[in-house]
Structure formats: C-alpha cells, structure tokens
C-alpha positions as CSV (number, residue, x, y, z in Angstrom):
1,X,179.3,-115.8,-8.1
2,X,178.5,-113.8,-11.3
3,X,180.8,-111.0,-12.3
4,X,179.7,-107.8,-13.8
5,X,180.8,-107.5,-17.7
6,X,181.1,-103.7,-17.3
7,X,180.6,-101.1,-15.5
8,X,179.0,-97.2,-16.0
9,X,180.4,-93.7,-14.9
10,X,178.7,-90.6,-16.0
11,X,181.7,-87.9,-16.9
12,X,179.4,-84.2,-17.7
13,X,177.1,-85.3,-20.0
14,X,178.0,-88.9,-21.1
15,X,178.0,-92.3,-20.0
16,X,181.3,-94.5,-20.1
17,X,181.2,-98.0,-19.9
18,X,184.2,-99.6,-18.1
19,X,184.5,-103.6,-19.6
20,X,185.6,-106.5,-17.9
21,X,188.1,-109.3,-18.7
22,X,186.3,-112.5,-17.9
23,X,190.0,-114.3,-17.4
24,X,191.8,-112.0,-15.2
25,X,189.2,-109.8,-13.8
26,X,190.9,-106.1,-14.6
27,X,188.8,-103.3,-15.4
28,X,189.3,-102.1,-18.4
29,X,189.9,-98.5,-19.5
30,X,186.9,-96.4,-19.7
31,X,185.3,-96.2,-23.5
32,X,182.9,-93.4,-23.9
33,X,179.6,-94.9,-25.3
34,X,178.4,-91.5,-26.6
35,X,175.1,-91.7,-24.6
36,X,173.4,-89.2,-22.3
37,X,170.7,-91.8,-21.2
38,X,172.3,-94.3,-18.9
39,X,169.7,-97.1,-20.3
40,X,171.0,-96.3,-23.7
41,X,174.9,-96.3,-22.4
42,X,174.4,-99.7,-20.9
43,X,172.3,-101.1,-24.2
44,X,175.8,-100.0,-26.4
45,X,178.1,-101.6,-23.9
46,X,175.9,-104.7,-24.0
47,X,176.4,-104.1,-28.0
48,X,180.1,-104.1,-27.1
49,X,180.5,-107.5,-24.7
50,X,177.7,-109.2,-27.2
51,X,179.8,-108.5,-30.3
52,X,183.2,-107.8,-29.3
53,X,183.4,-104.3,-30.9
54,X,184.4,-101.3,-28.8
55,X,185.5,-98.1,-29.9
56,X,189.6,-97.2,-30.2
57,X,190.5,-93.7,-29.0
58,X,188.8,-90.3,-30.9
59,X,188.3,-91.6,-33.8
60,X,186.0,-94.4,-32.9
61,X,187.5,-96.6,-35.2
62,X,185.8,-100.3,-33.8
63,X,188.8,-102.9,-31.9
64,X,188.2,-106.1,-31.7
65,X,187.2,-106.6,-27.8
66,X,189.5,-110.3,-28.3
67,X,192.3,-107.6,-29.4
68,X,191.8,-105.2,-26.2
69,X,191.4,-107.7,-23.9
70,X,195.1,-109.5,-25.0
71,X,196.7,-106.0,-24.6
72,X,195.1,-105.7,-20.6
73,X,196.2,-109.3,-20.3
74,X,199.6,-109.0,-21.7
75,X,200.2,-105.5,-19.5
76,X,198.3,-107.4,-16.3
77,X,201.4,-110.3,-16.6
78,X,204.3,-107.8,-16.8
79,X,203.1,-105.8,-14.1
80,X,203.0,-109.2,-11.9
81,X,206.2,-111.1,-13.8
82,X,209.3,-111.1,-12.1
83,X,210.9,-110.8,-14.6
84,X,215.0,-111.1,-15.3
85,X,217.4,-108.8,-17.0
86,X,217.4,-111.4,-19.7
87,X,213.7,-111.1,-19.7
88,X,213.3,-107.7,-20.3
89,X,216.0,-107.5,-23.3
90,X,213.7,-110.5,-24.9
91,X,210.7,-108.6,-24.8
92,X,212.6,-105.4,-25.7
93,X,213.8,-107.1,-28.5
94,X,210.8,-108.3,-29.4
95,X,209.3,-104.5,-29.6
96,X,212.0,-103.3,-31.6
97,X,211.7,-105.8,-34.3
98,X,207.8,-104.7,-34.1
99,X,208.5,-101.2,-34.7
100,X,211.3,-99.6,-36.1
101,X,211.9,-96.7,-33.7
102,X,211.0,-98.8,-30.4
103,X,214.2,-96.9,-28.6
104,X,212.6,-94.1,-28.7
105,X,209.9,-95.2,-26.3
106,X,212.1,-97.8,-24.2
C-alpha cells in the first residue's frame, strides 16, 4: 500500500503542507508553503519531499528534511520508551552538556 508523502490544509488564505516520515509514519508539523493556489502548495511540498528542504519557523530559514525527520523520530521513541529513572538522567544529561542552561527547560 502506498503512503501519502504529505498532506494539505488550507488555514485563511494559505495552503500548509503536513510531511510524512516514510520510517515511522507520524505526520509531521504543519509548514506553511506560502501558496494560495492549492496546485502551487502541493508543487512546493513536492519541492520539499524531492529535495529535502522545508522551511524552519518565521524566518524560513531552509532545514534539512533528514534533520526534521530525526527530531519527529527521536520525540516519536520517547513518547513510546519506557523509560527508567536512570534513563531519563542519561538523556537529561545528555541535554545539558548540549546547552548550557538545559535546567531551565527540564
């Protein structure tokens, strides 16, 4: 059975394309594609599964789609990890040795 690589929703005026991850089958969250014509939307979200560029937040700086698909992937498994005490301080520590004021946001 062939999967859908994304998916459109119309929000006022624009079209935003919803991606796929191939491995786990999440939907991805939606990326505005800056279209009002949904044969345009889908032709840039094509653009974005063909190349693996999509647009990161406002400032539509490109992300690599390899790069957003590893983040779903990585918050997909430690939603569905059961994961120990000892678990959590690992990847805790693992956060705060990635940025310096991870406390804050743990």
């Amino acid at each position: 059975m062939s999967r859908k690589s994304f998916y459109l929703n119309k929000r006022g005026d624009y079209w935003y394309a919803r991606l796929v991850d191939p491995e786990t089958g999440a939907i991805l969250t939606a990326k505005n594609t800056g279209q009002t014509d949904r044969d345009m939307a889908s032709a840039v979200a094509g653009n974005w599964v063909l190349n693996g560029n999509i647009p990161k937040g406002r400032i539509r700086k490109a992300k690599q789609l390899d790069e957003e698909l590893a983040h779903a992937q990585l918050f997909h498994y430690l939603k569905t990890l059961e994961l120990t005490t000892h678990d959590a301080s690992r990847i805790i520590d693992i956060l705060k040795s990635q940025f310096q004021n991870a406390e804050t946001y743990v």
